[in-house]
C-alpha positions as CSV (number, residue, x, y, z in Angstrom):
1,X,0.0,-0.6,-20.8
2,X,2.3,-1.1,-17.5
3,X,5.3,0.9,-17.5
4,X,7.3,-2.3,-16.3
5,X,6.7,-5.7,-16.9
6,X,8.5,-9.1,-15.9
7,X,7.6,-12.1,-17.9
8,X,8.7,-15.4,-16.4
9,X,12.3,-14.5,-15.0
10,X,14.6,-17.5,-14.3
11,X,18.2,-16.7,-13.0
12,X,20.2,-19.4,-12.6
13,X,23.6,-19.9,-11.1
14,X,26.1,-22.6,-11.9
15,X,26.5,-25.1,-14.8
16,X,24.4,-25.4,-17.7
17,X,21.7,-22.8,-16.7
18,X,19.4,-23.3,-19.6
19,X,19.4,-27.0,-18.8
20,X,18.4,-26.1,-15.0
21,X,15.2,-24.1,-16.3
22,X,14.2,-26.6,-18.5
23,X,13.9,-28.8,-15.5
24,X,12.8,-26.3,-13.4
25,X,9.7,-25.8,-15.8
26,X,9.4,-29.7,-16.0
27,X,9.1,-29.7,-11.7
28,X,12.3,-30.7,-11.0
29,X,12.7,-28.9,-7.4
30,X,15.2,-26.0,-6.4
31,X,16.8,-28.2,-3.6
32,X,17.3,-30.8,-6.6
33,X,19.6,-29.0,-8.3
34,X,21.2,-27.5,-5.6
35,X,22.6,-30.8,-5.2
36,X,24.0,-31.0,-8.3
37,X,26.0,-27.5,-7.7
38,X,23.1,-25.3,-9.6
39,X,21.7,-22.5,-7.7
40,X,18.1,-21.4,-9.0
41,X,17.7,-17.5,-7.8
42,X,14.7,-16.5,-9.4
43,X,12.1,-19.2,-10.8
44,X,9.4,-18.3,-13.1
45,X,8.7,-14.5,-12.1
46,X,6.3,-12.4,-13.4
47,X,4.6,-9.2,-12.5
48,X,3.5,-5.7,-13.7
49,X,4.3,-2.9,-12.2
50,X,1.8,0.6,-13.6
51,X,3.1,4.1,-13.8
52,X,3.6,5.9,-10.8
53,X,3.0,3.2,-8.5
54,X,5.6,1.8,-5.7
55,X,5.9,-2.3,-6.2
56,X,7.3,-3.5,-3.1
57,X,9.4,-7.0,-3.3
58,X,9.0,-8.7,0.0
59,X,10.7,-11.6,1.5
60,X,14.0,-13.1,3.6
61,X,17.4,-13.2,2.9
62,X,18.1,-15.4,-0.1
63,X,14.7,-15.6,-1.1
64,X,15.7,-13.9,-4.5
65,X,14.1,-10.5,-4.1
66,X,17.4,-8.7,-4.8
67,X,18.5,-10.8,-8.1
68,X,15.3,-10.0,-9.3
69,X,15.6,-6.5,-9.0
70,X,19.2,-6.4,-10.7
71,X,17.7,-8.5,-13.5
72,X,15.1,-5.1,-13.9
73,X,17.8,-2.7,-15.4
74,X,20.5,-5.5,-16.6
75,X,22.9,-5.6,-14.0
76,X,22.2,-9.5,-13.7
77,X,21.0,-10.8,-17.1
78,X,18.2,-13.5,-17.1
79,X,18.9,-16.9,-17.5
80,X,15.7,-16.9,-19.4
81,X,12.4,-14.3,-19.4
82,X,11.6,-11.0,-20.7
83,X,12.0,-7.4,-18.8
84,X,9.7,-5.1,-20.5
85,X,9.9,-1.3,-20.1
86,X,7.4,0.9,-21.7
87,X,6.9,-2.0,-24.5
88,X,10.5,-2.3,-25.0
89,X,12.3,-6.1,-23.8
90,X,15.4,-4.5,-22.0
91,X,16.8,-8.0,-22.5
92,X,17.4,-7.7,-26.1
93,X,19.3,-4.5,-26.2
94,X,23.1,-4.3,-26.7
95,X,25.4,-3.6,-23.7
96,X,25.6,-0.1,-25.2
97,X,22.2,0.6,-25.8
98,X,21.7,-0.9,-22.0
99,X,23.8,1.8,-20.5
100,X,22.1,4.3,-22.1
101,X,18.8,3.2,-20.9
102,X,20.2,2.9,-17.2
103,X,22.1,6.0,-17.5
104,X,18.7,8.2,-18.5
105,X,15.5,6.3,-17.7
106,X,16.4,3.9,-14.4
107,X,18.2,5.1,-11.5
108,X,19.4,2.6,-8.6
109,X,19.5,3.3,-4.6
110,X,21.4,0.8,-2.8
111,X,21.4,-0.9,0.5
112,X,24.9,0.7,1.9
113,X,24.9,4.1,0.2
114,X,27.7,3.7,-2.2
115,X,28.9,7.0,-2.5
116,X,32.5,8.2,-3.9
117,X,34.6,8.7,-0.3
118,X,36.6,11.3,-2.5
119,X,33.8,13.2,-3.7
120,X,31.8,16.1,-2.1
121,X,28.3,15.5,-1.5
122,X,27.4,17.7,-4.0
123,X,29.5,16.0,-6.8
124,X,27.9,12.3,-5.4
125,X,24.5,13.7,-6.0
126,X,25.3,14.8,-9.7
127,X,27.6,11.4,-10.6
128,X,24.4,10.4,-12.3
129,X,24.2,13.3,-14.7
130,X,28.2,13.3,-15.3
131,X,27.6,10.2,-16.9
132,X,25.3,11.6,-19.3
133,X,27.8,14.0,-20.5
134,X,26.1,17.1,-19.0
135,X,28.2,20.5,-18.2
136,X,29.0,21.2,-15.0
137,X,27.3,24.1,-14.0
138,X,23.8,22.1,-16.0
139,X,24.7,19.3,-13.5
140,X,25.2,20.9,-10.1
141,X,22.2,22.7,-10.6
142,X,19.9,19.9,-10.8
143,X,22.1,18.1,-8.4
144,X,21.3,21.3,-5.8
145,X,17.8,20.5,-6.9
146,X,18.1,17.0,-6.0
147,X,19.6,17.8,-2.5
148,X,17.0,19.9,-1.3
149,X,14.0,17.4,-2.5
150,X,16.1,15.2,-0.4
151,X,16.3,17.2,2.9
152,X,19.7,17.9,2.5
153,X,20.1,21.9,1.5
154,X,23.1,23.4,2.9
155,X,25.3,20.0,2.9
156,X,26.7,20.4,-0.6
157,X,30.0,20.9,0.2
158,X,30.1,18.2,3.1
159,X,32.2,14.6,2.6
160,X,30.4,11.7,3.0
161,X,32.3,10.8,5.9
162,X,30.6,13.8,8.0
163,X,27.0,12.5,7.4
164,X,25.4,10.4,9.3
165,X,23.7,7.0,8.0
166,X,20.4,8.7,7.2
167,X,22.0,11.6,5.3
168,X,24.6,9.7,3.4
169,X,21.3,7.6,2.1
170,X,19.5,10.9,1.0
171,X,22.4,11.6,-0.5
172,X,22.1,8.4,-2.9
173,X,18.3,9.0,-2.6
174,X,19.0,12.3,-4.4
175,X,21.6,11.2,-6.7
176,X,19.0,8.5,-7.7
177,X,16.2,11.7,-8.4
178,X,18.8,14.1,-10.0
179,X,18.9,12.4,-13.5
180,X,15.0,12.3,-13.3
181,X,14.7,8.8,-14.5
182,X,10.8,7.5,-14.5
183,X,12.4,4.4,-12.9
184,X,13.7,4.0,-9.6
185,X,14.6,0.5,-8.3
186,X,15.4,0.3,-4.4
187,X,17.5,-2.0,-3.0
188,X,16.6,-2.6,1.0
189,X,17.7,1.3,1.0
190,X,16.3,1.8,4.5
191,X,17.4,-1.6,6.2
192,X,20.4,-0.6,7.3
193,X,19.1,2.7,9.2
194,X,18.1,3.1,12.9
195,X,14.4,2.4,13.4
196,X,13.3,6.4,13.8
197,X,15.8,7.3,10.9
198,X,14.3,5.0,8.8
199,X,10.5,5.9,9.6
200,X,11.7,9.7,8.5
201,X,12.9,7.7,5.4
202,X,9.9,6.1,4.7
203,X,7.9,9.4,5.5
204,X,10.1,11.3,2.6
205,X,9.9,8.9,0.4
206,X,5.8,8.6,0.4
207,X,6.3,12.9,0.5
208,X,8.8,12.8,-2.6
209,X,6.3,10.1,-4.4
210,X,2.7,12.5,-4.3
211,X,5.0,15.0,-5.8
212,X,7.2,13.3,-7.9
213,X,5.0,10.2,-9.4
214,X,8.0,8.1,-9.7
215,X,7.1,4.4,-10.6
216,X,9.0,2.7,-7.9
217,X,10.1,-1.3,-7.3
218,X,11.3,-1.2,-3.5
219,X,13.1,-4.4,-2.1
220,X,12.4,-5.1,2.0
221,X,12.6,-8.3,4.2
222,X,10.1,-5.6,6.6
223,X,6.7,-6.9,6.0
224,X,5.4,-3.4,8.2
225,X,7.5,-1.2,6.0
226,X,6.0,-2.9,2.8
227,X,2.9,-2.4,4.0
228,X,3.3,1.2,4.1
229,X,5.0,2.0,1.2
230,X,3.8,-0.5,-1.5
231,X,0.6,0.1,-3.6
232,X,1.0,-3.4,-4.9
233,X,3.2,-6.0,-2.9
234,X,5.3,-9.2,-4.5
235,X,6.0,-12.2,-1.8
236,X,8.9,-14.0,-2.4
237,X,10.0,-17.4,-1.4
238,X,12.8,-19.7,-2.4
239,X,12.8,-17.7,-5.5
240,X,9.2,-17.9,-6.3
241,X,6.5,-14.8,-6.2
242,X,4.3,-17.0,-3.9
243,X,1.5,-13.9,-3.7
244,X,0.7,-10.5,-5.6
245,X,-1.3,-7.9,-4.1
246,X,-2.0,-4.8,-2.0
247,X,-2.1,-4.7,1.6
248,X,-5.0,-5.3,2.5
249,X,-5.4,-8.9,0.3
250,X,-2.0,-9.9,1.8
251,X,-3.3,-9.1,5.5
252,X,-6.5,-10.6,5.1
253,X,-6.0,-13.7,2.3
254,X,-2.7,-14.9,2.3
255,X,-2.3,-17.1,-0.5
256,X,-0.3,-19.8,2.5
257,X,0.4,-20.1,5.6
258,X,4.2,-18.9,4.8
259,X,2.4,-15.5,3.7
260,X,0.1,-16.3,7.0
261,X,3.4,-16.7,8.9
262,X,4.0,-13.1,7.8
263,X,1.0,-11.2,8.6
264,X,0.1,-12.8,12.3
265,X,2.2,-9.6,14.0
266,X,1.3,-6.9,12.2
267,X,-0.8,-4.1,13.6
268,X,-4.1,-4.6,11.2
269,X,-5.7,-1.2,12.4
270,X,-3.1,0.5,10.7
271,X,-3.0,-1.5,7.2
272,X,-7.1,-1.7,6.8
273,X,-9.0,1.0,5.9
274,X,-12.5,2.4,6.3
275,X,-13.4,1.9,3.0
276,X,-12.5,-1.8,3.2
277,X,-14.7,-2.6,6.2
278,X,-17.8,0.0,5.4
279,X,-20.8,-1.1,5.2
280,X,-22.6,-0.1,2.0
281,X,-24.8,3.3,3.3
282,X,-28.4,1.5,1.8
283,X,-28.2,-0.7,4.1
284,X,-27.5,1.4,7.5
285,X,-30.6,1.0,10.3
286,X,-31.0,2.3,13.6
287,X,-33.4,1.8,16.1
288,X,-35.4,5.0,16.0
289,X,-36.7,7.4,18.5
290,X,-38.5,9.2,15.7
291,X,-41.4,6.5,14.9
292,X,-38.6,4.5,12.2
293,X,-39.0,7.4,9.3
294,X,-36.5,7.1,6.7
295,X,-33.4,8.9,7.0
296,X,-31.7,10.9,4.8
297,X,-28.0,11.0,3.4
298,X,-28.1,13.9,5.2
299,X,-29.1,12.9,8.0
300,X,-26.5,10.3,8.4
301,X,-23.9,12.7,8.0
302,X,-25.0,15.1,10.2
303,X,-25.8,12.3,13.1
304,X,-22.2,10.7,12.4
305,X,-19.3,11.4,14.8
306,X,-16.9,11.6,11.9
307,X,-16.7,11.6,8.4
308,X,-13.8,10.7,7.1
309,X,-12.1,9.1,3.3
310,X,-12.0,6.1,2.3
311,X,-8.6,5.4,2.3
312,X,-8.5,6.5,6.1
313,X,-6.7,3.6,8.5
314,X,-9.0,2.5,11.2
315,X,-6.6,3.0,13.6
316,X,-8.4,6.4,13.4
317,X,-11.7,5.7,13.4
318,X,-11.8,4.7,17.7
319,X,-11.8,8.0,19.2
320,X,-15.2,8.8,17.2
321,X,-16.3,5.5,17.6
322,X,-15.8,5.6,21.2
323,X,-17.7,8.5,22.0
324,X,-20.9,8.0,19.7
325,X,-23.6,4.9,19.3
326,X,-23.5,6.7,15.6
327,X,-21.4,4.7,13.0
328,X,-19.0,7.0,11.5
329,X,-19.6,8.1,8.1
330,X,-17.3,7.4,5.0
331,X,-17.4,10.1,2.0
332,X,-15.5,10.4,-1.7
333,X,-13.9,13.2,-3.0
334,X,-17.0,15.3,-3.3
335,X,-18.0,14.5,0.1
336,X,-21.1,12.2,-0.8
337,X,-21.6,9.5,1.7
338,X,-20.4,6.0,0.3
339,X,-20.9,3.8,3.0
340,X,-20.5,3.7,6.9
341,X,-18.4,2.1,9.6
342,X,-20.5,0.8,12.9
343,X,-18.7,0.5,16.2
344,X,-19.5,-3.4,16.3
345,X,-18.0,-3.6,12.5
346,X,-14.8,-2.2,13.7
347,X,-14.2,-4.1,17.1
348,X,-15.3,-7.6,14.9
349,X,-13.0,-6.9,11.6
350,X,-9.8,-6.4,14.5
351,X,-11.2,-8.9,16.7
352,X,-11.1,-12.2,14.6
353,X,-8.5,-12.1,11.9
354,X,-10.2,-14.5,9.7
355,X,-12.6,-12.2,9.2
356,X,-13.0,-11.1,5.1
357,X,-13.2,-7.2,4.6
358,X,-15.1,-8.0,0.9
359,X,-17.3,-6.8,-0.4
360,X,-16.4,-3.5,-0.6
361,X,-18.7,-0.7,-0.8
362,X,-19.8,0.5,-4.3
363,X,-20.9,4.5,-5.1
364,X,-24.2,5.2,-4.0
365,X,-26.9,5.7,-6.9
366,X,-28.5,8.7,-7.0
367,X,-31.2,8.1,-4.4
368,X,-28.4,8.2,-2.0
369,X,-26.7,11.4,-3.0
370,X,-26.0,13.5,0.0
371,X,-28.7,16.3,0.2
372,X,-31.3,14.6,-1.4
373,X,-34.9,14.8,0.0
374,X,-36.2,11.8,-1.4
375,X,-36.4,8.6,0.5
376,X,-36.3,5.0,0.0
377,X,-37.5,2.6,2.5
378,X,-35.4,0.1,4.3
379,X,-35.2,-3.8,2.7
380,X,-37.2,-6.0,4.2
381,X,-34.4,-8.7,4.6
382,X,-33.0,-7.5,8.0
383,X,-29.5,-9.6,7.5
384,X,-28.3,-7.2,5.2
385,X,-28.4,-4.2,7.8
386,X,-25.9,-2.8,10.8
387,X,-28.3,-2.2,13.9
388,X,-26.9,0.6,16.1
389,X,-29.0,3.0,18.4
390,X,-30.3,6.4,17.2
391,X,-28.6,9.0,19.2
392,X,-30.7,11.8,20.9
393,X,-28.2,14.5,20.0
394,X,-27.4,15.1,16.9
395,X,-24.9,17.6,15.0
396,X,-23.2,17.7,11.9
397,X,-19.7,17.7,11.6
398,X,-16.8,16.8,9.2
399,X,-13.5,14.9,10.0
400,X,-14.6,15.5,13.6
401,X,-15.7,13.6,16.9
402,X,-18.7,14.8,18.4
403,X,-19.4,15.3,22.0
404,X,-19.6,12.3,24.4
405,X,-23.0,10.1,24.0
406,X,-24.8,9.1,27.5
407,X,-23.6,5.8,29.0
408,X,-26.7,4.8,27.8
409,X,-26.6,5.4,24.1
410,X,-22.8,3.9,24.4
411,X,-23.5,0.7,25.9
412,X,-26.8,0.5,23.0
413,X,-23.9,0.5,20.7
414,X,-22.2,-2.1,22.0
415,X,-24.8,-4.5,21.5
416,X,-24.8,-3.7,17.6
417,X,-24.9,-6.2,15.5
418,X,-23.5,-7.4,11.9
419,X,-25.2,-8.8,9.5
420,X,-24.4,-11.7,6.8
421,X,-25.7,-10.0,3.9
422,X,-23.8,-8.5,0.6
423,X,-22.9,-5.2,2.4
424,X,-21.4,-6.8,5.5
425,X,-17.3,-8.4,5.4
426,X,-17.3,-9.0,9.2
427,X,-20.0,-11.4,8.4
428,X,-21.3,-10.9,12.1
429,X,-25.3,-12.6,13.4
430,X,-27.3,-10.0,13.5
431,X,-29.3,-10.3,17.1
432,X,-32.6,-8.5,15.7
433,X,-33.1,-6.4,18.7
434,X,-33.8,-3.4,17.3
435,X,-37.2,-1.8,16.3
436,X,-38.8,0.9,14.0
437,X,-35.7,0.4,11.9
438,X,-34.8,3.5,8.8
439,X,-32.7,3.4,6.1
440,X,-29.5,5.8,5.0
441,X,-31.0,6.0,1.7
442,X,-31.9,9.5,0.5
């Protein structure tokens, strides 16, 4: 069951809201009923949001995002929907029972800090737990806790007045983590910080969250910063969630060309991955120098210039690729070879945007477990393979390049191929120059 669910929101503003969704649901427009003096906020939005994960809420000003977050932990109520948290509809509850629920199991960070100007920073950071009645000394210790997750040990005593922009929003950062509420909603809390400021931000926050496992809805008009934070990503426009998913399915299948609009300027080699653009290891060829024998999983990795995760960006995958005609090698947990990443793969996935990424690559069976001496023979159908040049060196190595290939071997790479066939997304001709061809199958 998700942690946090939203079930077909509507806020409206103005005069007879529940008249206004009723049209709204029978397609009367939002601009429609602006002109009678009704203002819809949020129209017919739903999501789920899992434990542990960060749901980023992405879109421009007056698009809704922010309403739709207040309507998560009752500071707006909903002109009509459900807000489910761990099974229970938060819209039901009494005022009473409400604060109870914000004042334990959701905590808030806000754009512009909003911290007590009277208070030390220490007392900011344990407000939260004041209101839950707690004793003092109980309080400032988890509020000293809360500080130093936060970066901000040896500032207790400060006033918020002495702290610069990125330390006063720590400061609400860790009076948001101090009552240890599974919830955390995020209102643009980085937007108003200088660019490096913010980045550090961004870079505590993803360091607080493998610790921490906080299930997180963030709100951002930054389509770059909800790229890096957000496991799953909402797209908002004119109060409508016009697309739902991670990265990598925003980048590379915008539901419109408003979410299109979005993605043209982001930097792709740092949002795709290696496991989204592998080819799937069965169906790896080269051009052999040793009379086309079969090559092992073994083999692969030891011939590849890297190995690296799956979750790697391939933003770091071109130093390896750039001094090797060897695709570099992609591995699980248990370092078994899962699939493979070409040179001609990587330049084509970044070189035409329309390109798809799917399929992705699926766990090897075990005739492709690495270290296994058995061999399987290549396919016959030679569109389903990645042609690259077999190297005359080669040297096994993990999460590192390998020496420099001859200008020979590197300009053989560059006339690698892509095929159309279920392992390959670029989706590339393959030119069928190649000869004596072997298979990473083990």
């Amino acid at each position: 069951m998700s942690r946090l669910r939203a079930e077909h929101l509507y806020k409206v503003f103005g005069r007879r809201p529940k008249a206004a969704v009723a049209a709204l649901e029978g397609g009367t427009s939002r601009d429609e009923l602006r002109s009678q003096g009704t203002t819809a906020a949020v129209i017919d939005a739903s999501f789920s949001v899992e434990a542990g994960q960060i749901f980023v809420v992405m879109g421009l000003s007056g698009s809704g995002k922010s309403t739709l977050l207040r309507m998560l932990n009752g500071l707006l109520e909903p002109t009509a929907g459900q807000v489910l948290y761990d099974g229970q509809d938060l819209t039901q509850l009494s005022p009473r029972e409400l604060r109870k629920v914000r004042s334990q199991k959701i905590s808030m960070v806000f754009q512009h800090f909003a911290l007590f100007p009277h208070r030390s920073v220490l007392e900011n950071a344990a407000y939260g737990l004041e209101v839950q009645g707690l004793p003092r000394a109980a309080r400032e210790k988890r509020a000293m806790e809360a500080l130093e997750m936060a970066g901000l040990a040896g500032w207790e005593k400060s006033w918020p007045d002495e702290l610069s922009g990125g330390m006063q929003q720590r400061v609400g950062l860790a009076r948001a983590l101090a009552t240890d509420a599974d919830l955390l909603l995020m209102d643009e809390s980085f937007s108003a910080l200088d660019p490096l400021i913010r980045r550090d931000m961004q870079d505590q926050l993803l360091e607080l969250q493998k610790r921490l496992k906080k299930t997180i809805v963030f709100i951002t008009h930054d389509l770059n910063e909800a790229m890096r934070l957000g496991d799953q990503i909402a797209m908002m426009r004119d109060g409508q969630i016009v697309q739902t998913g991670n990265a990598q399915d925003i980048l590379v299948t915008p539901a419109n060309e408003y979410v299109a609009s979005f993605t043209q300027d982001v930097d792709r080699s740092r949002v795709l991955t290696a496991g989204a653009i592998m080819a799937e290891p069965a169906s790896v060829r080269t051009a052999a120098a040793d009379g086309g024998a079969p090559r092992t999983a073994r083999e692969v990795l030891a011939a590849a210039p890297a190995t690296v995760m799956a979750d790697t960006p391939i933003i770091e995958l071109f130093a390896p690729c750039s001094t090797s005609s060897e695709p570099v090698a992609v591995v699980d947990e248990a370092g078994e070879l899962i699939g493979v990443v070409p040179a001609a793969r990587l330049l084509a996935v970044l070189g035409d945007p329309t390109r798809s990424t799917e399929p992705r690559a699926v766990p090897p069976g075990p005739e492709l477990r690495k270290g296994s001496e058995t061999s399987e023979t290549s396919p016959a159908n030679p569109a389903n393979t990645v042609n690259t040049a077999s190297p005359a060196n080669k040297s096994s190595k993990t999460n590192t390049a390998s020496t420099a290939s001859t200008a020979s071997t590197a300009s053989t790479a560059n006339t690698a191929a892509i095929g159309k066939g279920a392992g390959d997304p670029a989706g590339a001709a393959n030119d069928g120059t190649a000869e004596g061809k072997v298979t990473a199958g083990a």
